[in-house]
N, C-alpha and C positions, 0 to 999 in steps of 0.2 A: 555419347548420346545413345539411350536406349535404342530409338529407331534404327540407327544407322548398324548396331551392332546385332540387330535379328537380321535387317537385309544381308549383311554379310553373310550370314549363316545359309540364310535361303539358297544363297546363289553357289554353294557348295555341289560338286558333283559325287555324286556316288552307285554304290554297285549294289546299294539295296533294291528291295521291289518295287514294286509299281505305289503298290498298298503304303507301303513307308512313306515314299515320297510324300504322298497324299495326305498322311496324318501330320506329318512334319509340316504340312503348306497349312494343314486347318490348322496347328497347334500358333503357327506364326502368327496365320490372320488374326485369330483370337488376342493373341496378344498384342498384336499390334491395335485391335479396337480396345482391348484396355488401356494400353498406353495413353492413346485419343483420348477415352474418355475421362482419364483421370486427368490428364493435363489441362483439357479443357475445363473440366465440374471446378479447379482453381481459379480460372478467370468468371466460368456461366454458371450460376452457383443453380443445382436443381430446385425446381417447385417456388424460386421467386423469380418473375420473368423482371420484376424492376432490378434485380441485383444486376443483371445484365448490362443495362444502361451503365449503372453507378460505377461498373468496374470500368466499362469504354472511357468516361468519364472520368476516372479515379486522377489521371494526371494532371489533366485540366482542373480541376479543383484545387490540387496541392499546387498549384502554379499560382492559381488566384488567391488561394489564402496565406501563398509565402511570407508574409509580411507580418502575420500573425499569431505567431509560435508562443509558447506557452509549457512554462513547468511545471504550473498550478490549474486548478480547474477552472471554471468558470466561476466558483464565487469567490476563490481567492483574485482572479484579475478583474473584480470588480472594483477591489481596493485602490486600483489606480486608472483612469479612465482618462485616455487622451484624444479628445475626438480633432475633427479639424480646427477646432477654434483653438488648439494646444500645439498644433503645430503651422506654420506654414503654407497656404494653401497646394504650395507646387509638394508640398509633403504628404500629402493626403489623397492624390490623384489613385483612380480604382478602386475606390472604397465603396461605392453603389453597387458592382459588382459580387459584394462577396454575402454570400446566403448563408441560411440558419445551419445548414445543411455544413459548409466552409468553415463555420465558429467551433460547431460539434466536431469535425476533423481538426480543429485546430488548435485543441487542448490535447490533440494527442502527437501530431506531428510535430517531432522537436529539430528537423532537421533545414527548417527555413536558413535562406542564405542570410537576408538582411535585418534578421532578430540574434543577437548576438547571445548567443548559448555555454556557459561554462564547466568543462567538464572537470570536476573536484577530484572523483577518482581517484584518480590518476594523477594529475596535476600537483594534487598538492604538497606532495614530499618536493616533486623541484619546483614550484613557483610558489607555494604558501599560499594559494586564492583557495578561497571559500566562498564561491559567489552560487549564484542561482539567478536565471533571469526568471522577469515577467511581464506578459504580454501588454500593450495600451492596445483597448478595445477601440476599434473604426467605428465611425458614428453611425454604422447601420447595427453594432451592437451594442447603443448607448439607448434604445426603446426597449431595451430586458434588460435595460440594468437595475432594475426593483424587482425582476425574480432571484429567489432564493438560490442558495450555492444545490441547493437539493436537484433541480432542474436537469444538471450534467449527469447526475447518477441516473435520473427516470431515461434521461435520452441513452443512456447506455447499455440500460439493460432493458431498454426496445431493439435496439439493434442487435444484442445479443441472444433472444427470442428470436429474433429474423435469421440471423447467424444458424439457429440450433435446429430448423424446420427438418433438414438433412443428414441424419447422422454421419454416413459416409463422408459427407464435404467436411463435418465438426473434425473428423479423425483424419483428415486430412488437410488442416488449416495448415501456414505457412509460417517460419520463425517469427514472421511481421506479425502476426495476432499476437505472440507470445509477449513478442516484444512491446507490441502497444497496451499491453493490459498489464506488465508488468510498471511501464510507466506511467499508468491508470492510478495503479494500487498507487504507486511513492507520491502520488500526488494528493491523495486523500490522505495519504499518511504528514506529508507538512504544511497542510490546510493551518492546522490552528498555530502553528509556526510562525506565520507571515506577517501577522496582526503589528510585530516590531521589528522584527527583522527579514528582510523580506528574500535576503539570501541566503540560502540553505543547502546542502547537495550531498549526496550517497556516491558509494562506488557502484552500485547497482545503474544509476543512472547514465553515468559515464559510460556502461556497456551497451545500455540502453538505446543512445542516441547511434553508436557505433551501428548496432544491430537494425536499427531503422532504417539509418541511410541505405544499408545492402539491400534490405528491402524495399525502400520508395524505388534505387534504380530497378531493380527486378520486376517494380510492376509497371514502372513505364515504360520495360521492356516489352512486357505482356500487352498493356493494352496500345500499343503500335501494331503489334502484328494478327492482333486480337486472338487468336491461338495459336499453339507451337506447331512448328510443320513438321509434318510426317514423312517417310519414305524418299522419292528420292529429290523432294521440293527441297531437302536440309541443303543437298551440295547445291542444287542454285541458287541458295540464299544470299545475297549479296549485302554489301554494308552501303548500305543506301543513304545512312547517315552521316557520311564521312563530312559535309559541310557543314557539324557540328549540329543543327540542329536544336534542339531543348538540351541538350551538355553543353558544357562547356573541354576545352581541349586541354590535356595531360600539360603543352605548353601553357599557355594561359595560366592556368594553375598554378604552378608550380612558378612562373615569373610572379603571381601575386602574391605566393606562400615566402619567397626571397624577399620580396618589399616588405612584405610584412615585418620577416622577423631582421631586416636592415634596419628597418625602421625602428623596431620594437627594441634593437641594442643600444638606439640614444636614447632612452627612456627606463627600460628596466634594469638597465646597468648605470642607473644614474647615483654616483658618489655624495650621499648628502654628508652636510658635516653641520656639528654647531659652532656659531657664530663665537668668535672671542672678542668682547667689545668692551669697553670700559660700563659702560650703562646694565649690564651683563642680561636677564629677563625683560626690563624695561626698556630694549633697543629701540629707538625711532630713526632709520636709517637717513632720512632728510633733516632729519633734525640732532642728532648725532656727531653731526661730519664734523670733527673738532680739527681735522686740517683746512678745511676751507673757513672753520671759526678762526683758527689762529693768523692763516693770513688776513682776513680783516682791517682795512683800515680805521675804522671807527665803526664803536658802540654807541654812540649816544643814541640813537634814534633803533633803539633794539634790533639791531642787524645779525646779533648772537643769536636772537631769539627766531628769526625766520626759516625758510625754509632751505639749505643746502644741499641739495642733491648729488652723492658721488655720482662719478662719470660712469659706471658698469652698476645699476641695482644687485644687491646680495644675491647670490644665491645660497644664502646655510641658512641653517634653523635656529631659531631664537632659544634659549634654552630656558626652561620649566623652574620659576620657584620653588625653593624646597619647601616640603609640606603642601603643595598646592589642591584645593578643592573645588569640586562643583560649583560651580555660582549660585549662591540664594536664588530663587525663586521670587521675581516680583509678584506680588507689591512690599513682602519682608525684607527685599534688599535695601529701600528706600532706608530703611532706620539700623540695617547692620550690614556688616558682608564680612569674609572670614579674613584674619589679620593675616594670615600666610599668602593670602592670594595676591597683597598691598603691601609687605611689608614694612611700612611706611610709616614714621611716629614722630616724625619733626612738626610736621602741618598739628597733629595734638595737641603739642608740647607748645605750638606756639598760637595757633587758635582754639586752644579748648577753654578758653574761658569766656567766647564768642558764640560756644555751641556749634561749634562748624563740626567737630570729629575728636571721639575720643576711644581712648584705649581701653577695653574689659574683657578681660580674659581672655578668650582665642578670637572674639570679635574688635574689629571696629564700629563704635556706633556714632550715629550721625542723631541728634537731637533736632533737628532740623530749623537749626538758627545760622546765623550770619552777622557780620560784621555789622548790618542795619537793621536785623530783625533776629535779637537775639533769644526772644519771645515765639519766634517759631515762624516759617516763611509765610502759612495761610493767615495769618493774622495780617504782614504785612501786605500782601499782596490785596485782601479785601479794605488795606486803608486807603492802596492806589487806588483804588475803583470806587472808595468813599469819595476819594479828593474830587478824582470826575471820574462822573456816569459815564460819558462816550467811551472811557474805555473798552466798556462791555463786554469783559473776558469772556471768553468761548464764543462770540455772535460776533459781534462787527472787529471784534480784535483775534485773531486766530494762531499766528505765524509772529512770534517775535525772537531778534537777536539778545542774547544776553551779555554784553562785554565784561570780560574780567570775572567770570561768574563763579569763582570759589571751586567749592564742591560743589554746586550746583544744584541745593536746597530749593532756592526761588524758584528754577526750570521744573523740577521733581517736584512738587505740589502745584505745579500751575496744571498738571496732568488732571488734578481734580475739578480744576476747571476749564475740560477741554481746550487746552493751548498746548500748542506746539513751543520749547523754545529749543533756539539753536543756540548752546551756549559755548563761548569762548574764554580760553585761560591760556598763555604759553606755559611752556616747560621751561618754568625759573626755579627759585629758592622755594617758592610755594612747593615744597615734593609734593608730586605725585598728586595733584587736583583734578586733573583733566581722567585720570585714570580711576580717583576714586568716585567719581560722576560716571562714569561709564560702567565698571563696576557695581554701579548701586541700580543700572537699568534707567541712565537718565543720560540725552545726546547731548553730546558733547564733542568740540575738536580744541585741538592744538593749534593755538593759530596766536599773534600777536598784532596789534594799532601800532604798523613801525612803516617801513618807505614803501609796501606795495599795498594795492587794494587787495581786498580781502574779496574770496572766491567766490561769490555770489552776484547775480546779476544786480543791475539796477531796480530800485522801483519796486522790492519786495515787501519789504518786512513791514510788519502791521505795528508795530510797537519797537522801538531800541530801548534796551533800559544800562543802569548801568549803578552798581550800588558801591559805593568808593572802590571803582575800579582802577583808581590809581593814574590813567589816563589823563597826559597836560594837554583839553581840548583847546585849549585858548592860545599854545604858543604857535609859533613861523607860519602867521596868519591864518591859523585855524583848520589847519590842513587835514588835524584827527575830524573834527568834526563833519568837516565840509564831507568827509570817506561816510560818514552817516548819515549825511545828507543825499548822496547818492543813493544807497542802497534803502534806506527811510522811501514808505510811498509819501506821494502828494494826501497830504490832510491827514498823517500819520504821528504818532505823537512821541517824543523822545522823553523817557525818565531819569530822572537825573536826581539821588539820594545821595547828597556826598553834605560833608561839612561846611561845604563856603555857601550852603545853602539856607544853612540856621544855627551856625556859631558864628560869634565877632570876633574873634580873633583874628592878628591885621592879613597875617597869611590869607586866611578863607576870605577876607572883605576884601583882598587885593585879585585873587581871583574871581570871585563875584563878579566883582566890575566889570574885569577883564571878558567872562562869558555873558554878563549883560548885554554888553558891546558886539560882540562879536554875532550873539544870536538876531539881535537888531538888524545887524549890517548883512545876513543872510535872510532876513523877511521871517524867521522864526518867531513865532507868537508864544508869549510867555500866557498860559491860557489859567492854569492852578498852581496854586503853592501853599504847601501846609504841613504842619509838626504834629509827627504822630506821639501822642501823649505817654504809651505803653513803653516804646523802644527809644524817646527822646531823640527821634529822628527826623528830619524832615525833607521831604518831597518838591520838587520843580519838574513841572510838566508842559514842555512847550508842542507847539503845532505847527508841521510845514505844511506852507500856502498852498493850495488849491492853482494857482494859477500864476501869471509872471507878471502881472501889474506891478508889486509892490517890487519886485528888481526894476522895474521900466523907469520907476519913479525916482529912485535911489540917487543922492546928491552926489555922492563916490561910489566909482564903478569899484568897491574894494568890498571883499574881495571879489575878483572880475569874472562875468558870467565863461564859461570854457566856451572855444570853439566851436565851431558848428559839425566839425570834421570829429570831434573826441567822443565814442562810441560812451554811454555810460553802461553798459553790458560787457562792455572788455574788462576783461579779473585777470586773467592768469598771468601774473609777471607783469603788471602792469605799475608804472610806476606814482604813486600818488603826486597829482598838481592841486596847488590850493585855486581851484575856480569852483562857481556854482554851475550845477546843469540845472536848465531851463527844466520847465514842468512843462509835460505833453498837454495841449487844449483842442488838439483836434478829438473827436469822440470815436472815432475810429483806432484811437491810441492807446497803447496798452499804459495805464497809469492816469489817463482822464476823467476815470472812474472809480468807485471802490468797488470790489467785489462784493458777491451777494454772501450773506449773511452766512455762517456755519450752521452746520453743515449741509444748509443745500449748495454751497458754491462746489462740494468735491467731485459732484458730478455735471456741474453746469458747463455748458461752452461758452470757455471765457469769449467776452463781449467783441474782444478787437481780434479775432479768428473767424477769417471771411473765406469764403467759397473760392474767391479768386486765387487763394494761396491753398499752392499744394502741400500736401501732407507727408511726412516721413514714408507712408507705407504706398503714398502716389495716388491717395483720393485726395478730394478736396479738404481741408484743412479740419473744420466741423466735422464731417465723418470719420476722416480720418480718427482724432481724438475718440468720438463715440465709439466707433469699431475695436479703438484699444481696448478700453474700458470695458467691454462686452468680451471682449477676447481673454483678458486677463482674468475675470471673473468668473468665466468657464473653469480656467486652467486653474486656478486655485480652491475652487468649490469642488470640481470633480479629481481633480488628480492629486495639489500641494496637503488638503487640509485632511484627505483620507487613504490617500493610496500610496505613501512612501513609508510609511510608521513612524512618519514625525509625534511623540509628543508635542504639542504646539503650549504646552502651559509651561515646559522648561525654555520658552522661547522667549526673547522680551527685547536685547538688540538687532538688527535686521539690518540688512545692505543690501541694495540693488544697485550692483556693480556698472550696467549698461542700462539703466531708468531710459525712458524716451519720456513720453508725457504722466508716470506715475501711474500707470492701471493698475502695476504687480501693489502699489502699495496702497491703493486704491479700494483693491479687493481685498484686502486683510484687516479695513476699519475696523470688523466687529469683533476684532484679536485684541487681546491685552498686550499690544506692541509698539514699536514707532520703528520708521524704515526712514534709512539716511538713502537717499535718491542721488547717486554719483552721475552727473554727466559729465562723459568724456572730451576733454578737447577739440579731439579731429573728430565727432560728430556732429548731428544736427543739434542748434543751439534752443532744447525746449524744456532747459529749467526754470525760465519766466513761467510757462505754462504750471511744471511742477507745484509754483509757489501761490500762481492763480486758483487755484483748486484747495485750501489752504493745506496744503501737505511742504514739507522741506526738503534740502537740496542740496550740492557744494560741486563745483566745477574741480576737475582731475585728471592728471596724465597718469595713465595703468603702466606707462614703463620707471613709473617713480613710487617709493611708496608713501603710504595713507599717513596724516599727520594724526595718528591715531596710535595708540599705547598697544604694546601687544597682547591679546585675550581679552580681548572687545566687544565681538561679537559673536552672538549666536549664531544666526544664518547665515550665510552669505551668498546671491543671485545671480546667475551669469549670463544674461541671453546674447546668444552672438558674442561676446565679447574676447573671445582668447583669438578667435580665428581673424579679427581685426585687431589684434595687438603682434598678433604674431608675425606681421610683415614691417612691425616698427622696431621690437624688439624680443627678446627669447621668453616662450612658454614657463620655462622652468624656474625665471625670475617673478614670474606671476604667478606662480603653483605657490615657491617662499616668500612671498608676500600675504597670498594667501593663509597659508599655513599660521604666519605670525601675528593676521589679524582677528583668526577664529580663535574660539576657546575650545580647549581639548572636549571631546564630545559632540563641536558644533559642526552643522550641516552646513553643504558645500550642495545646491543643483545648478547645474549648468544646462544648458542647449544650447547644440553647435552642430558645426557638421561632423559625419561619421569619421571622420581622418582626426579634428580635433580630441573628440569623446574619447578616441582609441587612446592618443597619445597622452589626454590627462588621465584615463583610469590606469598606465601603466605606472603614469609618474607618483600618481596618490598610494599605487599598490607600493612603490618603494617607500614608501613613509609611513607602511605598513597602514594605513588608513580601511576603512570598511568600505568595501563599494556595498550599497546598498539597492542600489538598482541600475542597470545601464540596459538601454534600449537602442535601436535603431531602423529608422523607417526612410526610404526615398533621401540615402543622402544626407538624410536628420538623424541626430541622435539626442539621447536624455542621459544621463549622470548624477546623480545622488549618493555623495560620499560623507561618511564619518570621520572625524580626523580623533586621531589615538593622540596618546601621551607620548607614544614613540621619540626618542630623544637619539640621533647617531655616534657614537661613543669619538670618530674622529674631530677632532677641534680644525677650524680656520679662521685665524687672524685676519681683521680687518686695520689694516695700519691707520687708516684716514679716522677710527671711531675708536681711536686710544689716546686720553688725554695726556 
């Protein structure tokens, strides 16, 4: 220390003069008032008495805007805006706090603790990241979010004017200026960067961050003591901060830097490998398990066709068809999709003279016929709503099941008439249907009418259709049907194009009968029936009752109304009985009612959601709902549809992994999309609510996988959901689950907490994936990743999925 090293000299004795002495004591003094006042003109800057303040203050500030770190300027973190309504409210706590004055420091301080910062530099020869963070603006910087990205530069080079009043103090600035204007400049420089890719980073930067941190501590050194002491104040300077204070301690530290990288070795040393599976690309790991197929007692009742679950979900990677590409773009999926991506030519070979799907060149195309409407599905679909009006596609009918649904033509042009369908097919002899329906940008599952109900609540679906789905409704007393009777609302109408409807042949007359009888004996009203003249098909359209008189009346209790004790909302694993359930007539009951007409019903509270009953988020039920709805909307207007560099027009299938009442999918009506709404088992049961709103649904355990084909889906949505799977079963089987339901290219955002965010961007970085954004605020964090082609050259046999 300069000071301490003139005192010594002072105190030197010698045999010079008087005179000597004297000029050696002025030469000191002198110098020690320069020392002074240089030390000091770095904290009290001359000729601005405000700089004064702002330095005293300088720590306190970087305290209060921790939270809000930034590699880009202010108009690039306008791209993504997450105010409180995007996160949490316990996530958002201090945000009133932080001034214009905090935002303007906050584009430049990169050394926040809880905004996760990646330094590329460096990093990237041994870890291979190429990331870059970016800030989510606090909703006291969401009232400038319509000024221009120009704003940062005027506030900068006003301060910098302010800065330059002094020449002395200019030529005397600190590595920290250098530093911060260095990461000024790289900031303007990957400004136009960020538009798609939002991760980007220099070696410059890496030193950068290095270089700050020495300086943020240096000046919260400064402004604690407000200036440096002089003379002989240095030796009684004591460490007055030894009870850590605004540090944190070398221990502390360094026990969290250990957990961390503990932590970080069951993840980034994680061994992926591809799957060896007889199905090889087309793996469906529940539906697959050809050891739990071969023990088997009996098929008759499609037991092959259901769901098997091994006892440990995979953890390998599904491997890539060869040739595999991009997925068409809807709405040109609907009529081709690329032959490599399906390669699939039996379904052709045996429905192409049905118009379901044919072979041309590198495409598959789909003419958009069917075994009942070979003529093309909009023709037949406007003869149902010829035969009857009530149908009223898109208004009073919204939400229908499709059974047996092919390719799924009829669902994929009912789009033109605002409907929803949820269509089902198993994976049999039909190759590859459910996959090429999903492929084409039209919903679809894997599912089969065999001994369990099918995963959707009671009391939903506005329309069942079913167009020779092959389905025996009439045998061991109507057991298929009665499963559609549940799930059918009250005054809902079942369609039914099959042959015993309008050929005489004794076959179809003998089932005729058989379903004449049976629909009777359930109070089903045969309402229309009629032969469409173009496709020489004909149509039966029945209606279940309104209410339970016509059961009350019934001369045979056959088949018998169910218990009073059997939920019809219980799906998962549930085993089908042939009884009817009663229709609700209380009007407090959900299903006493129809829903209001599309689409004002997507935002209405539904009718039997009262005040008395609390809410998932713990308002009253009503608000609750509202608040979502309003919450989601935020978070997809401000942050999903502009601030991650999602293209949204390469976007078309969608999953909302942890759906609660459908806001996320809610907010996205005016996207050319449809979102499958997963709710989870062990959570709140409010897919009823989903289906009330006329949006769709399917009940799901996350430690099993999707009865879905692999490279399905575009997006897929996680809110909370890993950090509630991860006390049932392991992360890493939900990462390969993940992996083998997106398509190479598709996007993955989650929110979770900051321990989950960590552990999935490690796992996605080994599967070589793009992180394209991760944040963290109070505990919360955000994640936005790209999943690659990346393929791991190690193989692992699955013995259970080899025929």
């Amino acid at each position: 220390m300069a000071v301490g090293k003139y005192s010594r000299v002072d105190g030197r004795r010698s045999s010079t003069s008087y005179c000597s002495t004297v000029t050696i004591v002025v030469f000191v003094a002198l110098c020690l008032i320069g020392v002074w006042m240089m030390t000091s003109s770095s904290v009290v800057p001359v000729g601005n008495g405000d700089a004064s303040q702002e330095s005293k203050n300088e720590v306190t500030e970087q305290s209060e805007v921790k939270e809000q770190v930034s590699d880009t300027d202010n108009g690039n973190s306008r791209q993504f805006e997450d105010n409180p309504g995007d996160l949490p409210e316990d996530a958002t706590k201090g945000d009133s706090n932080v001034t214009s004055e905090d935002k303007e420091e906050s584009s430049v301080d990169k050394s926040s603790e809880d905004t996760k910062t990646e330094d590329v530099g460096k990093k990237t020869e041994d870890e291979g990241s190429n990331t870059e963070n970016i800030e989510l603006n606090s909703e006291s910087e969401a009232t400038e979010s319509s000024k221009d990205s120009g704003e940062t530069s005027t506030k900068e080079s006003e301060s910098d004017e302010s800065e330059k009043k002094d020449e002395s103090d200019d030529n005397k600035k600190s590595d920290s200026d250098d530093s911060e204007n260095k990461s000024s400049n790289s900031n303007e420089t990957t400004d136009s960067n960020l538009e798609e890719k939002v991760e980007q980073s220099d070696n410059k930067e890496s030193d950068d961050n290095s270089s700050e941190k020495n300086t943020d501590d240096n000046a919260k050194d400064q402004s604690s003591n407000e200036v440096f002491p002089s003379g002989a104040q240095s030796e009684l300077l004591n460490e007055n901060t030894t009870q850590t204070g605004s540090w944190s301690t070398q221990a502390a530290e360094s026990k969290n830097e250990k957990e961390t990288q503990e932590s970080s070795k069951q993840t980034t040393g994680y061994n992926w490998k591809v799957c060896n599976v007889t199905a090889g690309p087309d793996f469906i790991p529940c539906l697959d398990n050809w050891k739990a197929i071969r023990s088997l007692r009996s098929t008759k009742h499609y037991e092959h066709r259901e769901r098997h679950c091994p006892e440990e979900p995979p953890t390998c990677l599904v491997s890539l068809p060869e040739g595999y590409k991009r997925s068409i773009e809807w709405p040109k999926s609907r009529e081709k999709i690329w032959y490599y991506n399906v390669p699939h030519t039996k379904l052709a070979e045996v429905k192409g003279h049905q118009n379901w799907v044919k072979v041309t060149g590198e495409y598959l195309t789909f003419p958009g016929g069917g075994t009942q409407f070979k003529h093309g599905a909009l023709h037949y679909i406007d003869f149902i709503q010829e035969t009857l009006a009530d149908i009223a596609w898109g208004k009073r009918t919204r939400v229908i099941l499709d059974v047996g649904c092919g390719v799924a033509s009829f669902g994929g042009f009912l789009f033109d008439r605002d409907v929803l369908a949820m269509s089902l097919a198993p994976k049999d002899e039909h190759e590859a249907q459910v996959q090429f329906a999903l492929e084409r940008g039209i919903p679809a599952i894997s599912a089969v009418m065999g001994t369990k109900r099918l995963p959707f609540p009671g009391r939903v679906f506005d329309v069942v259709h079913c167009a020779r789905c092959r389905v025996p409704w009439h045998i061991e007393g109507g057991k298929l049907l009665l499963e559609l009777n549940r799930v059918l609302r009250p005054g809902g109408f079942f369609v039914w194009s099959a042959t015993p409807v309008y050929q005489k042949l004794s076959e179809d007359v003998e089932i005729w009968n058989a379903m004449k009888a049976l629909t009777k004996a359930i109070c089903w009203e045969l309402v229309a029936i009629s032969k469409d003249q173009v496709n020489g098909v004909g149509v039966a359209i029945y209606k279940k009752p309104l209410s339970n008189e016509c059961y009350e009346n019934r001369l045979k209790n056959e088949p018998p109304l169910c218990q009073d004790s059997d939920d019809p909302n219980a799906a998962w694993n549930i085993k089908l009985q042939a009884c009817i359930h009663k229709v609700p007539v209380s009007s407090s009951e959900r299903g006493s009612q129809w829903p209001e007409k599309w689409p004002a019903r997507l935002t209405s509270v539904p009718y039997w959601l009262s005040s008395s009953q609390v809410g998932v988020y713990g308002k009253p039920a009503p608000e609750d709902f509202t608040a979502d709805y309003k919450h989601w909307t935020h978070v997809v207007s401000k942050s999903y549809l502009s601030g991650m560099g999602i293209q949204w027009s390469n976007v078309r299938n969608v999953m909302d992994m942890n759906s609660i009442y459908g806001g996320f999918a809610a907010a996205l009506k005016d996207l050319n999309i449809w979102v499958m709404n997963v709710v989870s088992i062990d959570s709140a049961d409010t897919l009823p609510i989903i289906f009330e709103r006329g949006l769709f649904g399917i009940y799901h355990d996350w430690c099993e996988s999707f009865s879905t084909y692999p490279r399905t889906y575009d997006l897929l949505h996680a809110d909370h959901l890993f950090s509630k799977i991860k006390k049932r079963c392991t992360v890493a089987a939900l990462v390969a689950e993940v992996d083998r339901i997106l398509r190479p290219e598709g996007k993955l955002i989650v929110r979770d907490t900051v321990e989950i965010i960590d552990e999935l961007e490690n796992l996605v970085r080994s599967m070589q994936w793009e992180v394209r954004m991760t944040y963290s605020k109070d505990k919360e964090g955000l994640l936005c990743v790209q999943k690659s082609k990346w393929r791991p050259k190690e193989v692992e046999t699955l013995q259970y999925a080899i025929v």
